[in-house]
N, C-alpha and C positions, 0 to 999 in steps of 0.2 A: 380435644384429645379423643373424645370418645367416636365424633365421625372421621376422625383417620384412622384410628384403628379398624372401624365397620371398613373403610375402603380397601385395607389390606388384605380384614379376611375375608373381601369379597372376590377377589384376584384370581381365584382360582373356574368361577364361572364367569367374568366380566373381562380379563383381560385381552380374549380378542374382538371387545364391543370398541369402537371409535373413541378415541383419544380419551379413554379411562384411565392412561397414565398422567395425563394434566387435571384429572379432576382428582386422581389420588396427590400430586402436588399440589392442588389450590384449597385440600381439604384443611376446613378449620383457621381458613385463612378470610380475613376481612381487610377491608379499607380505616387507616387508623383514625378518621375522622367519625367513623359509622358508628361504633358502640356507644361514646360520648356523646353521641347526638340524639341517639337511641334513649339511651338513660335518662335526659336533660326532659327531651318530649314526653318518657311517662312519667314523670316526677310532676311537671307541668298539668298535665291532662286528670291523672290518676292520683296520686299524692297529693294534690292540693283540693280536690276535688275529696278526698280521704276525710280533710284535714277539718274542712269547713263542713260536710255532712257530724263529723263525730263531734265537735265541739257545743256545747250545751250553747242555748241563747240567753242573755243577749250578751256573751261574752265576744270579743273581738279577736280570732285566733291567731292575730297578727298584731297583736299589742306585745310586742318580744319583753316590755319592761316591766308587765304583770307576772312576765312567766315565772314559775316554780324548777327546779332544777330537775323535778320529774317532766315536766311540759317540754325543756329543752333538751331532754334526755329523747323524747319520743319524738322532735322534729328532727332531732337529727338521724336517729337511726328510720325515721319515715323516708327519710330522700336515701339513705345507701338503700333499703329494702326495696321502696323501685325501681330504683334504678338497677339495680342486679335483676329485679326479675324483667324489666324491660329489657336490659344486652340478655338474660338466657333464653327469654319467649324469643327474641327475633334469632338467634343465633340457632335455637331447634327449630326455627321454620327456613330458617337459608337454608341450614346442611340438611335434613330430612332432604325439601326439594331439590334438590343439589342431586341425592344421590337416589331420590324418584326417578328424576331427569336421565341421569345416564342408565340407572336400570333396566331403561325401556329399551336401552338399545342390545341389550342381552336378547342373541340371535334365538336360542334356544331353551327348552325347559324341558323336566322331566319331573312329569304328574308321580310320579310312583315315588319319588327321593326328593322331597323340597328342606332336604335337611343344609341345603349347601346357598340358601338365604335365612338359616338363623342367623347371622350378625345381623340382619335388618330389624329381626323381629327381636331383638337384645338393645339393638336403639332403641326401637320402640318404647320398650319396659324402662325402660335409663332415661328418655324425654318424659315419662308420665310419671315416673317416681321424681325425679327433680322437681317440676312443676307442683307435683303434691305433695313433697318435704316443705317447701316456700308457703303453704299455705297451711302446713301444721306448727309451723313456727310459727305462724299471725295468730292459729289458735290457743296460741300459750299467752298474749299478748289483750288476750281482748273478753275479760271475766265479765266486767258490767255490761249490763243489759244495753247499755246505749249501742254496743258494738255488735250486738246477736245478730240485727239484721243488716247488718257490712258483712259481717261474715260468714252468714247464709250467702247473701251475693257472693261473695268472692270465690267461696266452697265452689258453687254450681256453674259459673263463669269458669273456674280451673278444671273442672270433671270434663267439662267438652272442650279446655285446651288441651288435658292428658289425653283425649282419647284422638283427638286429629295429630298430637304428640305422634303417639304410638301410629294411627293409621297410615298418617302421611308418607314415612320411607319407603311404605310397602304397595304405596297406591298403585304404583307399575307394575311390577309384578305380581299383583292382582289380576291386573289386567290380562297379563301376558294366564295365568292362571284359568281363567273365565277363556278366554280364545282356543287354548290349546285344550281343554275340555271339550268346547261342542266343536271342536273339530274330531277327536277322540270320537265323541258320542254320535256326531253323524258318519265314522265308519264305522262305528258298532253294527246304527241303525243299516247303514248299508250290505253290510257285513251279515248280517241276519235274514236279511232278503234274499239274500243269495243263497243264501244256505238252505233257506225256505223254500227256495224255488227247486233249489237242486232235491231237497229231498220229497219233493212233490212229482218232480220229474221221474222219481230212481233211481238218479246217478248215486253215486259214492261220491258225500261233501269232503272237502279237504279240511274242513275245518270244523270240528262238532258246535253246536248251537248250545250244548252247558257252558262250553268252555267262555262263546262268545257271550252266554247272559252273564255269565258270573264277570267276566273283563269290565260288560258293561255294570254292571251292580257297582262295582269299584272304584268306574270314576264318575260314578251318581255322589257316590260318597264324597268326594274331595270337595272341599269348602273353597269359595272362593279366596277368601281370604288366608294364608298358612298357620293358625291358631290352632292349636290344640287345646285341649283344657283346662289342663294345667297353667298355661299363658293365660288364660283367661281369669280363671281363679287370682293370682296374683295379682295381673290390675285391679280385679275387684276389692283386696285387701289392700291395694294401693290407694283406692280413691277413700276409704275409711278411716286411714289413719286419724286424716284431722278431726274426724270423729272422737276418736281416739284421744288424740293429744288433748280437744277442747275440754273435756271430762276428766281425763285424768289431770291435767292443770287446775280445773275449778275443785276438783275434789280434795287436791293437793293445798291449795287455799284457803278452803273452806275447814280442813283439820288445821292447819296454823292458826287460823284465827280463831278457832275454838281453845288451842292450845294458849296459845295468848293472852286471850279473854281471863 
């Protein structure tokens, strides 16, 4: 849902890029075999691999006829939890590159007004908070000590998935960003020359040398990347949460069982 929305409101600077109306029809759209198989393989690789790391020795984690009804409580919601996060991790890396892919073919940019690819940098923030809601949910899940260092890994494994999350839709247009600058900046530089030259000669320049430092000061300024601060700031409150949740879960626990006691 959320990359065909991004390809709608991209429409108004992409539409006369090469067949970006079949990528606005193919958005969000899979093979109905792919996500089930997706899901199956990180459950298999990841989940089981979860399963046999968290389990004390020399218990057998596949003894189903010792289990407790807490044990089958968390095998079961072990295989939906990968499984959903295996179909959302491939599903933001198809559509992201999906719509990296055609971005590139967006003829033109204008340095001065990158406000007409926020919906990319809005994926972005929507791939790195899902990713990072998945993993503050695991931290409500995992108070005893046996689990801190699973979910330390998992924390810093999901921090560089949110952030290739976030970066990946916009990696073309970066691109295109980075180009259309030192083309800018080499007719600053050129643009200065002449001017330098004319006012060494005594002509009368057509074009004053403030005007052209301050153009060029301008697009020194623009970052390759379209983040403003505030974008940034957010991820950064994004990738804390599970900070967040694991604290405020243990703390939550640790007053009940006081209350309890």
């Amino acid at each position: 849902m959320t990359a065909r929305k991004t390809t709608h409101d991209l429409l108004p600077v992409a539409r006369h890029a090469p067949r970006w109306q079949v990528m606005v029809d193919n958005a969000g759209k899979h093979s109905w075999w792919v996500l089930p198989l997706v899901g199956a393989a990180t459950y298999l690789v990841f989940g089981v691999g979860a399963t046999i790391v968290t389990t004390p020795d020399p218990v057998n984690p596949w003894d189903w006829q010792g289990w407790t009804y807490d044990i089958y409580w968390h095998r079961a919601t072990a295989v939906l939890h990968t499984w959903w996060i295996g179909c959302l991790c491939y599903v933001i890396v198809v559509e992201s590159a999906r719509l990296s892919r055609w971005s590139d073919h967006i003829e033109s940019i204008d340095l001065l007004d990158l406000r007409s690819y926020q919906p990319l940098i809005r994926l972005g923030l929507t791939n790195a908070l899902l990713l990072i809601g998945w993993v503050s949910i695991m931290s409500l899940l995992g108070f005893q000590s046996r689990y801190i260092p699973m979910l330390a890994v998992i924390w810093l494994m999901f921090v560089g998935l949110a952030r290739m999350g976030m970066m990946l839709p916009l990696s073309a247009i970066r691109k295109k960003i980075r180009t259309a600058r030192d083309r800018e900046l080499d007719w600053c530089r050129q643009t200065l020359k002449n001017a330098r030259d004319e006012m060494k000669s005594g002509a009368d320049g057509q074009q004053s040398m403030a005007e052209i430092v301050a153009y060029k000061s301008t697009i020194e300024n623009i970052k390759n990347w379209p983040f403003d601060n505030p974008t940034m700031v957010r991820f950064t409150l994004y990738i804390m949460i599970p900070l967040g949740s694991w604290l405020g879960g243990a703390f939550v626990e640790r007053g009940l069982d006081l209350f309890l006691s």
